[in-house]
N, C-alpha and C positions, 0 to 999 in steps of 0.2 A: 504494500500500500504506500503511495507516493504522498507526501503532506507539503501543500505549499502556503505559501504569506506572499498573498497580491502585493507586488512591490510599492504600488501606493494605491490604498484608499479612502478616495476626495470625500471630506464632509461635505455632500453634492445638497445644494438647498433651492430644487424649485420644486415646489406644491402646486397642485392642478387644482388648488383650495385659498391661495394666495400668493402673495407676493415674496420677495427673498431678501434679505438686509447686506448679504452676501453674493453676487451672481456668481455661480458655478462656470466653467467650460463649458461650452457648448456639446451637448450630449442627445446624441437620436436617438430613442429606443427603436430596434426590430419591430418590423410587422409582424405578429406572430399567427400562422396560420396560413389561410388562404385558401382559396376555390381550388388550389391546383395541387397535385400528392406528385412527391417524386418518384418517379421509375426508374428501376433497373432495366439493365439493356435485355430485351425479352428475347430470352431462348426457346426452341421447341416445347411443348406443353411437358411430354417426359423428365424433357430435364433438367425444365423447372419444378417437376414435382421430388424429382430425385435429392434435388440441391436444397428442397427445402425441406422433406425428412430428415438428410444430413445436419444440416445447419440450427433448425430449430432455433429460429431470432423472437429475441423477447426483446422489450423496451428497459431502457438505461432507467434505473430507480437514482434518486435522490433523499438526503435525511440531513434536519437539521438537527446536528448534537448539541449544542449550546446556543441559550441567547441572555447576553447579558447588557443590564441597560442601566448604563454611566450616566444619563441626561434624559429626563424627560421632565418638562418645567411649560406649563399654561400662564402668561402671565397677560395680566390686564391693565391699560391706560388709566390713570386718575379719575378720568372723565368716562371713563367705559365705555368710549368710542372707536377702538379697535385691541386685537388681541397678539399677543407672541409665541410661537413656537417653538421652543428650541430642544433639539433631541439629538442622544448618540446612542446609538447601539452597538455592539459586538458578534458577531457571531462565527460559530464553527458549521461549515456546509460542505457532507460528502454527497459524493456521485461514483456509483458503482453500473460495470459493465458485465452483466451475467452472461454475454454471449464468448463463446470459442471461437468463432471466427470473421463475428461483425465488431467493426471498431468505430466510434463515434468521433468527430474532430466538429468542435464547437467552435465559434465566433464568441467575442467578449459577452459577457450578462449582462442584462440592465436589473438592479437593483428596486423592489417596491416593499414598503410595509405601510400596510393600513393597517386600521383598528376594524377587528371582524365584524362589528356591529351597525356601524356606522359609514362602512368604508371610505374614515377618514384619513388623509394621507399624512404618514407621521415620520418619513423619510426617505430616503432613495440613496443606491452607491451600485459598485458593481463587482464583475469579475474578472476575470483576464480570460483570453481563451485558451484551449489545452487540449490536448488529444487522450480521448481516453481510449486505453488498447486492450485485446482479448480479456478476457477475466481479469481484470481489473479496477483497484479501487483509490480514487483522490480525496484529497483531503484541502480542504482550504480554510485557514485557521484568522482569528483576527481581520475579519470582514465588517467593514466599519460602514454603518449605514447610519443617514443624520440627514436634518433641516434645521434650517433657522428662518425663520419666513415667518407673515404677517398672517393672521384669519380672520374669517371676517366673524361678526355675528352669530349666524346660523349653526357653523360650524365649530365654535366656540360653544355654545348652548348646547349642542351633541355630544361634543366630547369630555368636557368637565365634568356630567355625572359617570361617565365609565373610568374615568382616571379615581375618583372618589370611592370604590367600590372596595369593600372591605375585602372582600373574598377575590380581588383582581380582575382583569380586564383582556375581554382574547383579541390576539394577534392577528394578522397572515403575511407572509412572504409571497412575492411573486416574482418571480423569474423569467426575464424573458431572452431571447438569444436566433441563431440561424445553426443547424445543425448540417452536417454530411455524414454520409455511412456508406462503410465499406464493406467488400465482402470478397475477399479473396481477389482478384483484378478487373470486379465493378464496384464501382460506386454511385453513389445516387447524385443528384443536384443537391440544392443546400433548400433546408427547410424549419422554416418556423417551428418554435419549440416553447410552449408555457409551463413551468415549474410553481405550482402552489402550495405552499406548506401553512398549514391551518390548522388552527388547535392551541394554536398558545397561549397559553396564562402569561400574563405578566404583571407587575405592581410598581409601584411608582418609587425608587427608590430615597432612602432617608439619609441625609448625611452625606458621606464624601465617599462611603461603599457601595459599587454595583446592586443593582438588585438583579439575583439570579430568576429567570421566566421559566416558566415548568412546561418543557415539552417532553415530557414523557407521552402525551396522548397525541402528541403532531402529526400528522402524517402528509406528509408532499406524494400530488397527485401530477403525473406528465400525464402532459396534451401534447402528440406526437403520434403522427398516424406516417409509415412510410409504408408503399405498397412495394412488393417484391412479387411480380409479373401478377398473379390471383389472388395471392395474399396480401393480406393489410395487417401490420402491428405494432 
């Protein structure tokens, strides 16, 4: 198992919920998806059934092992005429390759966490890209995702009573990227790829100590359909 530390990652602060006090780098997220599935180069029906007995491709799993939250602070105007955000997160994010002889080669992540309730946006950062190979498993440790940006109202009145909540408050992670797959000497085109990890507790931390989020109950669902000549998986 490979463990990496993204060489840098930007406390990236633009909200689809407000403004930034920060401007980030300019950063496109991936379409993710689309009307179109990528194909492999279609061989006679035999032996594509042959190669796909053999081969037996399953889809890339994903788990988030830790998330720890250094900064999460709702702060309000004197006049209570607008609100502030400001958040860091931590996290540990594997990605494992169950197949023998499909190999996965990613484009960088785009980084999202909302609050599951409200899907209010409570930061953004990313990943680097990385090839993941035969039975193999990566590790990317120290994945910093944050904003600092303004909210307005609405969104402010949504999110304060789940930050207040004695028993904590659920998460998700979204992942977004352009994937390729290999398979012995075809490969596919590159394809949209959504990584949702949902289920997480977390609580507002106290003091100058992380608060550790309980994802023991997480589970990150891929959105990733490649078709291999009849098959889709």
């Amino acid at each position: 198992m490979s463990d990496k530390v993204p060489s840098s990652s930007p406390i990236v602060a633009a909200a689809a919920k407000g403004g930034t006090d920060e401007p980030p780098p300019s950063t496109t997220a991936p379409a993710n998806g689309g009307a179109k599935k990528p194909t492999f180069t279609n061989p006679p029906a035999k032996t594509g059934t042959v190669l796909y007995v053999l081969y037996r491709p399953h889809r890339p799993s994903f788990s988030l092992a830790s998330f720890r939250i250094h900064r999460l602070n709702l702060t309000t105007s004197a006049d209570s005429a607008s609100s502030h955000l400001s958040t860091l997160f931590n996290l540990t994010i594997s990605s494992k390759n169950p197949n023998a002889y499909l190999s996965f080669s990613y484009d960088p992540f785009i980084l999202l966490c909302i609050s599951s309730d409200g899907d209010v946006f409570l930061g953004n950062g990313t990943l680097p890209a990385f090839f993941s190979g035969n039975k193999s498993d990566t590790t990317f440790r120290g994945v910093a995702v944050a904003t600092s940006s303004h909210v307005d109202g609405e969104t402010m009145n949504g999110l304060r009573p789940e930050l207040r909540k004695k028993k904590g408050f659920l998460l998700k992670v979204e992942m977004d990227t352009r994937v390729m797959v290999k398979m012995g000497s075809l490969k596919s085109k590159k394809v949209g790829i959504r990584v949702t990890c949902d289920g997480i507790k977390g609580i507002v931390p106290k003091g100058k100590s992380p608060a550790v989020a309980n994802v023991f109950g997480a589970k990150c669902e891929v959105d990733l359909r490649i078709k291999i000549w009849r098959w889709t998986f």
